[in-house]
BAMARZA-693406 format. One record per residue: residue number from 0; residue in one letter; z, x, y negated of N, C-alpha, C in turn. Coordinates in nm, 4 decimals. Each point is the difference from the previous one (the first is absolute). Layout:
BEGIN
pt pos = NUM | code = A | n.c3 = Z | n.c1 = X | n.c2 = Y | ca.c3 = Z | ca.c1 = X | ca.c2 = Y | c.c3 = Z | c.c1 = X | c.c2 = Y
...
This chain:
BEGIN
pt pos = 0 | code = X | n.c3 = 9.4385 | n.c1 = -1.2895 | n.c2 = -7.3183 | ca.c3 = -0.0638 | ca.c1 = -0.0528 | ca.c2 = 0.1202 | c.c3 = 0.0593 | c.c1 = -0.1350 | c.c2 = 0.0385
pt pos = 1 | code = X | n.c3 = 0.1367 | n.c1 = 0.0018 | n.c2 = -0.0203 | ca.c3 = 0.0684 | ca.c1 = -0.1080 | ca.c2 = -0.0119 | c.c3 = -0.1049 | c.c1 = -0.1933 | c.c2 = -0.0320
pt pos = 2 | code = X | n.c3 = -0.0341 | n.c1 = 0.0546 | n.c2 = -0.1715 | ca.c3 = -0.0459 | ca.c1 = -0.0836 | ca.c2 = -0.0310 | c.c3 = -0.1409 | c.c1 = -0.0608 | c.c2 = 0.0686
pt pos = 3 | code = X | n.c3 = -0.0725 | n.c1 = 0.0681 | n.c2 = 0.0288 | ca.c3 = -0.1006 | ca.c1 = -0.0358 | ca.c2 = 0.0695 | c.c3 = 0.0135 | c.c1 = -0.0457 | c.c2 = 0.1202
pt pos = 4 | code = X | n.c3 = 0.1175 | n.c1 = 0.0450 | n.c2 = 0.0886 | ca.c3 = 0.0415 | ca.c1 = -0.0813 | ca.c2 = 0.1134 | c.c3 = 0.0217 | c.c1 = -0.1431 | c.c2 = -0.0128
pt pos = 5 | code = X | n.c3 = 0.0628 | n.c1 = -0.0303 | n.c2 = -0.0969 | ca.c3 = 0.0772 | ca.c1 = -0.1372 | ca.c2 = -0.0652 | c.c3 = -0.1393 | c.c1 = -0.0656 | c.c2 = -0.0391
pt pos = 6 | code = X | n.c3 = -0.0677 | n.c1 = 0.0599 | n.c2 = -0.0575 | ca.c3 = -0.1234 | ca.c1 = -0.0730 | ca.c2 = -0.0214 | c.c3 = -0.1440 | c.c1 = -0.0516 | c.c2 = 0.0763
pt pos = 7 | code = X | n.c3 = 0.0551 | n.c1 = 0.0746 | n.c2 = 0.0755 | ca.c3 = -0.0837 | ca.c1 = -0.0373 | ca.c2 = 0.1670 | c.c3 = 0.0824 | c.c1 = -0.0833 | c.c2 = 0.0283
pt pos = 8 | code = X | n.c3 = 0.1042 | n.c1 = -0.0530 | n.c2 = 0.0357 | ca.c3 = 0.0476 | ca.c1 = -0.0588 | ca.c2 = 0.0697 | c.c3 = -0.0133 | c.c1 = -0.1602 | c.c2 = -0.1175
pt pos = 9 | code = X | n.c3 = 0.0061 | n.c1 = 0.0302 | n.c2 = -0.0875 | ca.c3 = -0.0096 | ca.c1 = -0.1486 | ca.c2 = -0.0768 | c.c3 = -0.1202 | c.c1 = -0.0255 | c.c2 = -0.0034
pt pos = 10 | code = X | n.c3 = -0.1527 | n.c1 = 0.0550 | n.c2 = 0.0057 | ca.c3 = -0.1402 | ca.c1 = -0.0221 | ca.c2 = -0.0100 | c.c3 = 0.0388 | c.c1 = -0.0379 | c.c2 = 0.1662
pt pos = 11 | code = X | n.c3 = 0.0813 | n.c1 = 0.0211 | n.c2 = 0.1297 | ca.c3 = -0.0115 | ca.c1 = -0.0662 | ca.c2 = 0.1236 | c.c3 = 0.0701 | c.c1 = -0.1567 | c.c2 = -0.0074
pt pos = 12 | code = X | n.c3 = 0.1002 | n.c1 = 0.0196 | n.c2 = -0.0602 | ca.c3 = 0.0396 | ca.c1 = -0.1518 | ca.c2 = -0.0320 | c.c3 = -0.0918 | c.c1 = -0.1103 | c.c2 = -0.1024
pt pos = 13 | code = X | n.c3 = -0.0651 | n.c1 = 0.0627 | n.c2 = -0.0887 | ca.c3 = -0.1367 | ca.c1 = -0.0714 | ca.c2 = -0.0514 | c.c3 = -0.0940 | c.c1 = -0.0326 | c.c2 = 0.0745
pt pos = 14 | code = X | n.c3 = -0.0135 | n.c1 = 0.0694 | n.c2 = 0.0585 | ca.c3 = -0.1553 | ca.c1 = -0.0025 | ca.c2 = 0.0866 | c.c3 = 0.0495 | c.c1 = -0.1543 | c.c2 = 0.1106
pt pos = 15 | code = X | n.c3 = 0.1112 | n.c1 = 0.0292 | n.c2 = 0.0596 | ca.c3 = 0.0562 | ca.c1 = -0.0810 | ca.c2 = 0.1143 | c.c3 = 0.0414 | c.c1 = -0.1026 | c.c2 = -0.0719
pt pos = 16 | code = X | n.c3 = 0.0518 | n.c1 = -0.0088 | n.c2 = -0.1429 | ca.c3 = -0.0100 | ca.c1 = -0.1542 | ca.c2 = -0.0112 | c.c3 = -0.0878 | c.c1 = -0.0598 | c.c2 = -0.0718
pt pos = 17 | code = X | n.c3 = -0.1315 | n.c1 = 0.0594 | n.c2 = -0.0263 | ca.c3 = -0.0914 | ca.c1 = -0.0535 | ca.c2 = -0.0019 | c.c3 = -0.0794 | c.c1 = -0.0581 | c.c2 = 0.1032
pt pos = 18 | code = X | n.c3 = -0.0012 | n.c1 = 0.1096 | n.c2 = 0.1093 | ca.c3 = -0.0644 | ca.c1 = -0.0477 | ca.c2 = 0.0896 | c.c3 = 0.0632 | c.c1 = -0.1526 | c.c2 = 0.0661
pt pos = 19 | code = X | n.c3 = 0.1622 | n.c1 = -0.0047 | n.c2 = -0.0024 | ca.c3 = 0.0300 | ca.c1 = -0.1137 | ca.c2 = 0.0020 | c.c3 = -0.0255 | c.c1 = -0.1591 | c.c2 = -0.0266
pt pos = 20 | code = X | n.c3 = -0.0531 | n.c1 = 0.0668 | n.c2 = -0.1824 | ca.c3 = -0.0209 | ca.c1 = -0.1593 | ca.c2 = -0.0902 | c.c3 = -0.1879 | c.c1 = -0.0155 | c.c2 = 0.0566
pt pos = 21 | code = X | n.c3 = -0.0577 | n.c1 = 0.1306 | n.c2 = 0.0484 | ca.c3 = -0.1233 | ca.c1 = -0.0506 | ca.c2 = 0.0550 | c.c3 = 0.0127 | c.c1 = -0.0476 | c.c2 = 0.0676
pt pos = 22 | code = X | n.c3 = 0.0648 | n.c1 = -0.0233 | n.c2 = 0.1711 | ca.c3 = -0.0188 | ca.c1 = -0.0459 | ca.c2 = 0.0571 | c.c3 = 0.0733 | c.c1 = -0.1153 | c.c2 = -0.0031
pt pos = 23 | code = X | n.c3 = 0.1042 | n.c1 = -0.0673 | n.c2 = -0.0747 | ca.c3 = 0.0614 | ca.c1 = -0.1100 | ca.c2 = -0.0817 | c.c3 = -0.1634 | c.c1 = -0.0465 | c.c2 = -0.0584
pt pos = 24 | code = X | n.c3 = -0.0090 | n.c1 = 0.0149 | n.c2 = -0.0303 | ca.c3 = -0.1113 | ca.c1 = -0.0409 | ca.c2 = -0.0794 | c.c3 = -0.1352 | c.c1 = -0.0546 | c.c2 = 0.0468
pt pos = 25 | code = X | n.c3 = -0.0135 | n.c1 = 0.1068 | n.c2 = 0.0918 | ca.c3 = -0.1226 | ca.c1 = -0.0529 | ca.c2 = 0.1605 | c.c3 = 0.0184 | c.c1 = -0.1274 | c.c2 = 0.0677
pt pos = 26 | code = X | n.c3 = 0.1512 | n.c1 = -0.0235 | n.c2 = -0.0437 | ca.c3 = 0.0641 | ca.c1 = -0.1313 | ca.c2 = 0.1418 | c.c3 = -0.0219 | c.c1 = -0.1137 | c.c2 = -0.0603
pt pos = 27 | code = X | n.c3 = 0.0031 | n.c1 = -0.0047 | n.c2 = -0.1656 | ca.c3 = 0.0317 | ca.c1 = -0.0807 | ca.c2 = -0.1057 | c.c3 = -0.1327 | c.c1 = -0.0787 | c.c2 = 0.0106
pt pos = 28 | code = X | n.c3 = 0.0462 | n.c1 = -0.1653 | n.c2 = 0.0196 | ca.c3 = -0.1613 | ca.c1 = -0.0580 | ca.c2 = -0.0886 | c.c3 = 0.0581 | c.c1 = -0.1099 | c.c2 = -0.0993
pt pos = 29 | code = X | n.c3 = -0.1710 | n.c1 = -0.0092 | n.c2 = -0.0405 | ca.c3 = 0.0055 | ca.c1 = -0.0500 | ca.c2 = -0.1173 | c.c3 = -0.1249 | c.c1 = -0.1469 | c.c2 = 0.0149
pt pos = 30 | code = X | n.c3 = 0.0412 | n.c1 = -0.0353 | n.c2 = -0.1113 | ca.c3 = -0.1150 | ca.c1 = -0.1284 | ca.c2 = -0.0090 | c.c3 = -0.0217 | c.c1 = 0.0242 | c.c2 = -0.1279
pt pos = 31 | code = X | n.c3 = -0.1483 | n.c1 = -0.0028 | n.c2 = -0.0187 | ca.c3 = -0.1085 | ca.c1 = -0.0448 | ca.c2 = -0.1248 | c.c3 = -0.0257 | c.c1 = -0.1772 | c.c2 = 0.0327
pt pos = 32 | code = X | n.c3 = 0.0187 | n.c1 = -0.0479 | n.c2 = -0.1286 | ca.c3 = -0.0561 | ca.c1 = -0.1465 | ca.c2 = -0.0271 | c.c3 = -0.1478 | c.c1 = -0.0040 | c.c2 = -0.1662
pt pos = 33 | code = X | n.c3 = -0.0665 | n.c1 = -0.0568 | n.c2 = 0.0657 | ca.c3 = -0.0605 | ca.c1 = -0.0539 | ca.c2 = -0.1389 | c.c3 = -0.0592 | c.c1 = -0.1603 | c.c2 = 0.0296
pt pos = 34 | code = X | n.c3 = -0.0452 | n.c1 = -0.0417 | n.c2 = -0.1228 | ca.c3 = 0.0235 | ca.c1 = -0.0836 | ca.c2 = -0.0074 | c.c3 = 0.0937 | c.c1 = -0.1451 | c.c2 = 0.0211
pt pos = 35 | code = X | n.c3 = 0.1127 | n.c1 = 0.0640 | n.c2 = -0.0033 | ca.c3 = 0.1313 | ca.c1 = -0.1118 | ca.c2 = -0.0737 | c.c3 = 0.0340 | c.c1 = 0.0022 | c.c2 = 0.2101
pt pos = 36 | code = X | n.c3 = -0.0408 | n.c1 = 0.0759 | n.c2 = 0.0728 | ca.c3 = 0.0259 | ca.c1 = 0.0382 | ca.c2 = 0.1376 | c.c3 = -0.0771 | c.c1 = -0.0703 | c.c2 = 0.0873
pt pos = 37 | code = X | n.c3 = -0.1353 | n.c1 = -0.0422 | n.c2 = -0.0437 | ca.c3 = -0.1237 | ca.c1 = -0.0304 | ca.c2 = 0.0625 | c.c3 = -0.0573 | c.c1 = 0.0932 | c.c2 = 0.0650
pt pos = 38 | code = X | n.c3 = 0.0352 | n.c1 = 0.1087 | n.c2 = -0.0150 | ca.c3 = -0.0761 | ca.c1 = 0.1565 | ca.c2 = 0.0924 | c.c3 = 0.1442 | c.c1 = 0.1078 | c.c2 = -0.0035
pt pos = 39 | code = X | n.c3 = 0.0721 | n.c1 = 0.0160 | n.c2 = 0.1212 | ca.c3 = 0.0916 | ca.c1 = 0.0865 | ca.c2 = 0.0334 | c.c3 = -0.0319 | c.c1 = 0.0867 | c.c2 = 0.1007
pt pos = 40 | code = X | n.c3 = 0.0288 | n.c1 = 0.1270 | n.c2 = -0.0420 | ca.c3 = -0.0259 | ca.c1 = 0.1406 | ca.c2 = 0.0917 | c.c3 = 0.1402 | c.c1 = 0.0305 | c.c2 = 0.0280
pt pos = 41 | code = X | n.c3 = 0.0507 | n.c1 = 0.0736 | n.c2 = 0.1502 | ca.c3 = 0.0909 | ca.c1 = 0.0456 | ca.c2 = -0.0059 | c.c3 = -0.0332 | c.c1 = 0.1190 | c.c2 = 0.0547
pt pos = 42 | code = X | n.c3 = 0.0403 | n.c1 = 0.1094 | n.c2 = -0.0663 | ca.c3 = -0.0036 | ca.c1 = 0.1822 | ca.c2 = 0.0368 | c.c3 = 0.0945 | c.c1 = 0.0383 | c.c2 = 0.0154
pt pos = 43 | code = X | n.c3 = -0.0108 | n.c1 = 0.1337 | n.c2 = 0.0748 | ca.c3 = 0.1021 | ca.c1 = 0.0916 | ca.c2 = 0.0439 | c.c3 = 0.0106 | c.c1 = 0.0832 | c.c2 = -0.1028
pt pos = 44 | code = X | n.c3 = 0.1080 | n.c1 = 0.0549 | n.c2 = -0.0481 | ca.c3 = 0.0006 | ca.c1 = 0.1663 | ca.c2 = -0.0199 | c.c3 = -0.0659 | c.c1 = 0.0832 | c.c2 = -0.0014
pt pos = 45 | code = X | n.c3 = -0.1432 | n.c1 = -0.0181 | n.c2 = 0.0798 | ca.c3 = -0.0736 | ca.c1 = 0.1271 | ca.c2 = 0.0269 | c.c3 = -0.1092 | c.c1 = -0.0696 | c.c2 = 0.0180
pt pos = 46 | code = X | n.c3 = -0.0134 | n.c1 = -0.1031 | n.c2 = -0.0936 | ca.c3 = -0.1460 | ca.c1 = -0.0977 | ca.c2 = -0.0271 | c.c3 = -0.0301 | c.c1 = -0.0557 | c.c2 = 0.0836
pt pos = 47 | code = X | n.c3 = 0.0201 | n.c1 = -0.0075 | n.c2 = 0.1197 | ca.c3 = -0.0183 | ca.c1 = -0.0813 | ca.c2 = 0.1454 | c.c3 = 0.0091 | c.c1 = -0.1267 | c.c2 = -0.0896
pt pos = 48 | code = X | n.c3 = -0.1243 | n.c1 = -0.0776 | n.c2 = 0.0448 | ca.c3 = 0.0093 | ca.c1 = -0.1458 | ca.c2 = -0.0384 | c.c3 = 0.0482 | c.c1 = -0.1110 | c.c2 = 0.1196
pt pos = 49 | code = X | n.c3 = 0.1081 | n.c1 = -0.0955 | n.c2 = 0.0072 | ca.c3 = 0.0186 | ca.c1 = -0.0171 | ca.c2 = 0.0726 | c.c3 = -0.0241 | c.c1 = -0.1744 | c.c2 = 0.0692
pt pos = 50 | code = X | n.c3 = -0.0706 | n.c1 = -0.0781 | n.c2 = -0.1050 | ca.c3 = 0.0177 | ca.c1 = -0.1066 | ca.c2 = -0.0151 | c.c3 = -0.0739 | c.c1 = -0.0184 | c.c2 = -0.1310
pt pos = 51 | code = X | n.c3 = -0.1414 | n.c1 = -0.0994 | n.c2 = -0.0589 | ca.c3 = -0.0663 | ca.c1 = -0.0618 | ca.c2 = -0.0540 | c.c3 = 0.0224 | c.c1 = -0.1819 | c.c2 = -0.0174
pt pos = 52 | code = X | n.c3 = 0.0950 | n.c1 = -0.0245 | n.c2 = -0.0557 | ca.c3 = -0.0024 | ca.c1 = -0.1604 | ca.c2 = -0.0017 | c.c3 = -0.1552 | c.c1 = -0.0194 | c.c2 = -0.1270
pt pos = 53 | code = X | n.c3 = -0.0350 | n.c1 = -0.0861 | n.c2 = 0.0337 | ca.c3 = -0.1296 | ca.c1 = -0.1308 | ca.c2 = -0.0812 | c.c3 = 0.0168 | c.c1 = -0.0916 | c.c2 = 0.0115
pt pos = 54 | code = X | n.c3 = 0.1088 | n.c1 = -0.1088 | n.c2 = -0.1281 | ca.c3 = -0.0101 | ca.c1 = -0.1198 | ca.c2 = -0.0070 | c.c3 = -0.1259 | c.c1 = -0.0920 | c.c2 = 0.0455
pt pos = 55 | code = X | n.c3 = 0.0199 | n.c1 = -0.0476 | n.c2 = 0.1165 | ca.c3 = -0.1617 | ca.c1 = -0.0631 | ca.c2 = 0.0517 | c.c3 = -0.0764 | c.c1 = -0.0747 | c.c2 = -0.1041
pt pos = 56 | code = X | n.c3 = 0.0584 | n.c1 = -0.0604 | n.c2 = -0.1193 | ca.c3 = -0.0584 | ca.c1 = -0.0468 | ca.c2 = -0.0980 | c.c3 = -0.0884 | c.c1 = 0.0637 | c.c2 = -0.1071
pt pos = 57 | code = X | n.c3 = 0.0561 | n.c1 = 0.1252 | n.c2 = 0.0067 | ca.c3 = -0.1123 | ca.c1 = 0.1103 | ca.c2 = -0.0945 | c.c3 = -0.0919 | c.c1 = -0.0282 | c.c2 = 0.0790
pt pos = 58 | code = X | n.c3 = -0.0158 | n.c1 = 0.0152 | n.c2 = 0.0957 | ca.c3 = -0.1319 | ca.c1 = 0.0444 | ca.c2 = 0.0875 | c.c3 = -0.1106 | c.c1 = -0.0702 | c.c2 = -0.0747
pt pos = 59 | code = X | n.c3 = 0.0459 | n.c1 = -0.1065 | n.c2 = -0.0228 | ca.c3 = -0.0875 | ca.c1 = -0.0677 | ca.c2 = -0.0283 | c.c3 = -0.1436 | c.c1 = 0.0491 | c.c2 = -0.1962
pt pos = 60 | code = X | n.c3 = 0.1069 | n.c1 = 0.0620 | n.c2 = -0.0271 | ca.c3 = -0.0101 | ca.c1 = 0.0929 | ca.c2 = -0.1404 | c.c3 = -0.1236 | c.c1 = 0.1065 | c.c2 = 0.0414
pt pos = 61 | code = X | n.c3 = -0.0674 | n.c1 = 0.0530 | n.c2 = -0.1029 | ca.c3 = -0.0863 | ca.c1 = 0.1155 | ca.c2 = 0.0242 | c.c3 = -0.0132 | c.c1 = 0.0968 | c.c2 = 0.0246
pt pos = 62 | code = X | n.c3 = -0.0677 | n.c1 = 0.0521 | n.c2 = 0.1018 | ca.c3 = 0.0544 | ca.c1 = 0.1130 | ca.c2 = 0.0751 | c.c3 = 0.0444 | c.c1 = 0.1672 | c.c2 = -0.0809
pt pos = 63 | code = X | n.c3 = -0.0406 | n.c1 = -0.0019 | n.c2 = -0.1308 | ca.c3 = 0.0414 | ca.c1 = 0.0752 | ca.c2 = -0.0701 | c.c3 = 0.1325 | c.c1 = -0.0261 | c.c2 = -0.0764
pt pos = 64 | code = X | n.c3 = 0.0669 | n.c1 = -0.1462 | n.c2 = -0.0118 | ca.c3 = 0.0926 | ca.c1 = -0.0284 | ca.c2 = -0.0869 | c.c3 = 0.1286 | c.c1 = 0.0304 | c.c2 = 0.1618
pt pos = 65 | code = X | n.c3 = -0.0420 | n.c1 = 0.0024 | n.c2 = 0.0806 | ca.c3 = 0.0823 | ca.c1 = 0.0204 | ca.c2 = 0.1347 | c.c3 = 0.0110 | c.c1 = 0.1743 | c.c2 = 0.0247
pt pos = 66 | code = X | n.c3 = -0.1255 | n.c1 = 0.0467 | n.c2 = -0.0310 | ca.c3 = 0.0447 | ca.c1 = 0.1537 | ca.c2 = 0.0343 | c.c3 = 0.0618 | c.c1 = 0.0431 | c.c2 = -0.1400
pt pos = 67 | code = X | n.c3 = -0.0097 | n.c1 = -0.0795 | n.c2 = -0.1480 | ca.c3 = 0.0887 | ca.c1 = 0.0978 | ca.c2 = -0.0490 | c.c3 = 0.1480 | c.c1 = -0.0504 | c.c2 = -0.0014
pt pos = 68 | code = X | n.c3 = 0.0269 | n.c1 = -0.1093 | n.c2 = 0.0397 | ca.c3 = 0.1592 | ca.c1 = 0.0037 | ca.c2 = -0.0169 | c.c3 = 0.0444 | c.c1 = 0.0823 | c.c2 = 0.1636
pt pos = 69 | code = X | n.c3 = -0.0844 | n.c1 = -0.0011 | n.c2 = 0.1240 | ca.c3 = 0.0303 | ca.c1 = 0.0720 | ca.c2 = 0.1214 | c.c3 = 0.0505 | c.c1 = 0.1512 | c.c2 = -0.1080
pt pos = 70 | code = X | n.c3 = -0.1015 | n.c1 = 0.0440 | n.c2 = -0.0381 | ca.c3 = 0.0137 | ca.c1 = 0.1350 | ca.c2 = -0.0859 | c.c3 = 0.1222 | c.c1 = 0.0000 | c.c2 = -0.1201
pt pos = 71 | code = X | n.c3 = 0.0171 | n.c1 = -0.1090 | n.c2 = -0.0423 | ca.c3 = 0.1044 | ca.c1 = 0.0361 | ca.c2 = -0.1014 | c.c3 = 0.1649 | c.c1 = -0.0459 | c.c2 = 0.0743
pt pos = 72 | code = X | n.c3 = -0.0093 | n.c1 = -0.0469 | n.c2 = 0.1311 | ca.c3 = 0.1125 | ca.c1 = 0.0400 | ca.c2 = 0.0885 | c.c3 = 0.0382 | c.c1 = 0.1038 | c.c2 = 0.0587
pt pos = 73 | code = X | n.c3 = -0.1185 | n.c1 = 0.0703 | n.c2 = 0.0473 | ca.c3 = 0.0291 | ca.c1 = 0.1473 | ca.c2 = 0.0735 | c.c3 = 0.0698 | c.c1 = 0.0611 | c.c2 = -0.1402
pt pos = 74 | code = X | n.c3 = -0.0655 | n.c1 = 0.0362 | n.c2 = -0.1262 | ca.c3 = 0.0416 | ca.c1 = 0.0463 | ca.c2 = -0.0876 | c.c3 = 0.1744 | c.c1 = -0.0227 | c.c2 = -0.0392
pt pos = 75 | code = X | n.c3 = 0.0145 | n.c1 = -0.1434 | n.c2 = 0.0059 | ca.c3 = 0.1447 | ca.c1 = -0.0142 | ca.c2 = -0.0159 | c.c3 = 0.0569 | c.c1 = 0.0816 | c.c2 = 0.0824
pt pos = 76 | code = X | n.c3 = 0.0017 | n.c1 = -0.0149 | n.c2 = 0.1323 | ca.c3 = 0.0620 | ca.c1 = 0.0583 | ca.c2 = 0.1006 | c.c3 = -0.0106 | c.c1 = 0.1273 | c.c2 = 0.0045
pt pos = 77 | code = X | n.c3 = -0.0878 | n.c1 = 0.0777 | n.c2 = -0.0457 | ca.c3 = 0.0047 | ca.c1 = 0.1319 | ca.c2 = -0.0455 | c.c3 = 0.0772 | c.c1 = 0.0630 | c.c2 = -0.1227
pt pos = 78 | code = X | n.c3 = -0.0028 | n.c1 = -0.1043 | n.c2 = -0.1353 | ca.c3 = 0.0843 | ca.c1 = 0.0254 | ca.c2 = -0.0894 | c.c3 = 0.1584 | c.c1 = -0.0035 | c.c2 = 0.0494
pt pos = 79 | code = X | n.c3 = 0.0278 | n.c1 = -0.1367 | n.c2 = 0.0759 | ca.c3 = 0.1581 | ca.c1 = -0.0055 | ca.c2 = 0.0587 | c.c3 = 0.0628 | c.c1 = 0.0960 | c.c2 = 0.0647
pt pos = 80 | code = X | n.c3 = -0.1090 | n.c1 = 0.0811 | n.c2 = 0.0866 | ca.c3 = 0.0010 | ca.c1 = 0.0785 | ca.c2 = 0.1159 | c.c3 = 0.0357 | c.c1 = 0.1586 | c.c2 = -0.1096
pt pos = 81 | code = X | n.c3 = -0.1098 | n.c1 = 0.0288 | n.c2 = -0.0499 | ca.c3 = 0.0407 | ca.c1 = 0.1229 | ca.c2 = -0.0993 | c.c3 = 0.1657 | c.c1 = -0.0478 | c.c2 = -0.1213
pt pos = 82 | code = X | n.c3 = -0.0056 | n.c1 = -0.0518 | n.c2 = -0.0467 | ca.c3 = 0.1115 | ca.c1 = -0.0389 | ca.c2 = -0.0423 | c.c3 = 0.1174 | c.c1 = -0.0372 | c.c2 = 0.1000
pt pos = 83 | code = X | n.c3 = 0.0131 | n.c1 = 0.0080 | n.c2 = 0.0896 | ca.c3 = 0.1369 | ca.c1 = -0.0215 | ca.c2 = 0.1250 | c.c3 = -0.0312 | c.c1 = 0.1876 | c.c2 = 0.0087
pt pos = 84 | code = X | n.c3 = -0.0586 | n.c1 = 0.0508 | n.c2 = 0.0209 | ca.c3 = -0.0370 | ca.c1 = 0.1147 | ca.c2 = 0.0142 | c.c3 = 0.1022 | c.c1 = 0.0845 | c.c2 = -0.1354
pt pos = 85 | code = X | n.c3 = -0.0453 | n.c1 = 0.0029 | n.c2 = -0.0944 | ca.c3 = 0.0595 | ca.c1 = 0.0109 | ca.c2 = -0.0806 | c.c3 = 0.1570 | c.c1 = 0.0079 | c.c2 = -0.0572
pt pos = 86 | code = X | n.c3 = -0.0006 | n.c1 = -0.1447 | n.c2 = 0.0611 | ca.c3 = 0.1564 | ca.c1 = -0.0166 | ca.c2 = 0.0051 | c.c3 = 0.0893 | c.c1 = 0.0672 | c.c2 = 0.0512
pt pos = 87 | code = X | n.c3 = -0.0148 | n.c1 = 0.0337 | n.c2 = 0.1766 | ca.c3 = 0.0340 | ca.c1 = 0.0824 | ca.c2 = 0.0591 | c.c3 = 0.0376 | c.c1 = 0.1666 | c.c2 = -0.0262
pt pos = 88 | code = X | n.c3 = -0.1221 | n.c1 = 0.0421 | n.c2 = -0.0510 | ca.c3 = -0.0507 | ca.c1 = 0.1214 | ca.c2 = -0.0338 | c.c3 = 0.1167 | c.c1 = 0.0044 | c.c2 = -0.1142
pt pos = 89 | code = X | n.c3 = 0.0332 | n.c1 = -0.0645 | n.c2 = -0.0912 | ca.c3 = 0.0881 | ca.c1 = 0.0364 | ca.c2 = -0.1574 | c.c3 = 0.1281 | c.c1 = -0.0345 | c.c2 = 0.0762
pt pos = 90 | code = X | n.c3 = 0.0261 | n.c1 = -0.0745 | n.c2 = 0.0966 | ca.c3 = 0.1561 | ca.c1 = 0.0003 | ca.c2 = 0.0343 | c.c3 = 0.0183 | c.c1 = 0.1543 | c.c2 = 0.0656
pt pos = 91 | code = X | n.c3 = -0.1409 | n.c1 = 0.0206 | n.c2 = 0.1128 | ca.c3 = 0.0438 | ca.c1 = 0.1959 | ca.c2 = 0.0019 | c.c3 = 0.0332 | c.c1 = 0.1172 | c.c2 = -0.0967
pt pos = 92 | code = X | n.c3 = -0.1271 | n.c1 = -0.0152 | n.c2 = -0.0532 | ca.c3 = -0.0319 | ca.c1 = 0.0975 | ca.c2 = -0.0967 | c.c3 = 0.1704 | c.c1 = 0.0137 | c.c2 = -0.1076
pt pos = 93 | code = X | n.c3 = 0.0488 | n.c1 = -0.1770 | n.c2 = -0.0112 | ca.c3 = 0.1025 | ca.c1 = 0.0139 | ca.c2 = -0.0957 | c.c3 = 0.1122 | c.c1 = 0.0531 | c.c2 = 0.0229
pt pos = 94 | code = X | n.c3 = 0.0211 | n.c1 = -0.0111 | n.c2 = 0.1270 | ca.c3 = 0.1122 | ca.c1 = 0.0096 | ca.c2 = 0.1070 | c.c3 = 0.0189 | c.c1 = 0.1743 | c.c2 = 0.0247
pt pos = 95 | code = X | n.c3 = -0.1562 | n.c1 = 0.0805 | n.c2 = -0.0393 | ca.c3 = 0.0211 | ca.c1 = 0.1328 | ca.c2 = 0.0436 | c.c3 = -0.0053 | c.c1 = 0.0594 | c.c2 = -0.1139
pt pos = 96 | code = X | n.c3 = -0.0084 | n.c1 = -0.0675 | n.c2 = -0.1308 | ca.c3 = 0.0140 | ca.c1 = 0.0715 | ca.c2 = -0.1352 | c.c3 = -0.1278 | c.c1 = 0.0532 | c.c2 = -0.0629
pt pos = 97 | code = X | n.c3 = -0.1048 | n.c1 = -0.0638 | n.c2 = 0.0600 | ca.c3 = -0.1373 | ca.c1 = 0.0832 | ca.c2 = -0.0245 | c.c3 = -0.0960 | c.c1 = -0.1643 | c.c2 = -0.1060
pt pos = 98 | code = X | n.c3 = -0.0374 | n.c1 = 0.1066 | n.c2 = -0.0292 | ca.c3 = -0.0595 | ca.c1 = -0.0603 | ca.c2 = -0.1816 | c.c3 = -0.1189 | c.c1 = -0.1373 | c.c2 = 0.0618
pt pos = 99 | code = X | n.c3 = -0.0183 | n.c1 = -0.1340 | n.c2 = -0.0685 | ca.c3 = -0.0683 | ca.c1 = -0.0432 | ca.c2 = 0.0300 | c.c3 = -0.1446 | c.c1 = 0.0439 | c.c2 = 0.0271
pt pos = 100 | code = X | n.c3 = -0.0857 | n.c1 = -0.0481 | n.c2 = 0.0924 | ca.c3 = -0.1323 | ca.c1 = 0.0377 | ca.c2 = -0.0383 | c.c3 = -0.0359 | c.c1 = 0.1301 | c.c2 = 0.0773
pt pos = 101 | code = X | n.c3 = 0.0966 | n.c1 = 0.0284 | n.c2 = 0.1053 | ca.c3 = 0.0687 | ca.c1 = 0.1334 | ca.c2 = 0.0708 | c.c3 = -0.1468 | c.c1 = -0.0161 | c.c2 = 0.1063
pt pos = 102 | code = X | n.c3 = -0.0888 | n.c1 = 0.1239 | n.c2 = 0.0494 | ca.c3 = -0.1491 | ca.c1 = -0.0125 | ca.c2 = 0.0895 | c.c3 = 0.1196 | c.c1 = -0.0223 | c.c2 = 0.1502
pt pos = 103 | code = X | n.c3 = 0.0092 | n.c1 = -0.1354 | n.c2 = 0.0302 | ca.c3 = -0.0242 | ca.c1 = 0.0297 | ca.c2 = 0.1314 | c.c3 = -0.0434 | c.c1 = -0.0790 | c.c2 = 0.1367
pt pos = 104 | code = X | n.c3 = -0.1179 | n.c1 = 0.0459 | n.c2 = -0.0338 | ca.c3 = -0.0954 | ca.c1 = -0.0317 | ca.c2 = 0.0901 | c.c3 = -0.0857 | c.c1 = -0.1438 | c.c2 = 0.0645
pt pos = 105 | code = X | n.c3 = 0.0624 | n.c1 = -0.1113 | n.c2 = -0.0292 | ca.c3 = 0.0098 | ca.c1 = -0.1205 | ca.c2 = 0.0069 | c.c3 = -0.1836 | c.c1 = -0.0406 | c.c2 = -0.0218
């Protein structure tokens, strides 16, 4: 019975420092750039967009060559954002001895 006590209590210290690097993670922003930083997004942690820069000079460009670099900034900022994510997550996961690639929940 022992063991299962011990093991509740370490699935409570998992749980709590995960919930930690989430909300580390919620606070965290990030910036997407595309085009050489002619279109910058900055997001939160929890996708909140917080800020759209548009070099006023694109504007001048076609309105499709403007929505896809708008689009291939959010994307950065989503790749940066999951990858900071990541990072976090393997300094836990490593720290508690549990195998990469470990479900949690993110």
């Amino acid at each position: 019975m022992k063991n299962w006590q011990e093991l509740m209590q370490q699935a409570q210290v998992v749980q709590q420092k995960l919930k930690s690097v989430q909300d580390e993670v919620a606070r965290l922003e990030v910036q997407g750039e595309s085009g050489g930083g002619l279109v910058r997004v900055s997001m939160t942690g929890r996708h909140d967009v917080r800020r759209v820069h548009i070099e006023p000079s694109l504007l001048r460009e076609d309105s499709a060559v403007v929505g896809d670099m708008v689009a291939a900034a959010f994307n950065d900022a989503v790749r940066k954002l999951e990858a900071l994510q990541s990072e976090r997550l393997a300094d836990v996961t490593g720290s508690l001895g549990l195998p990469s690639g470990f479900p949690t929940g993110f």
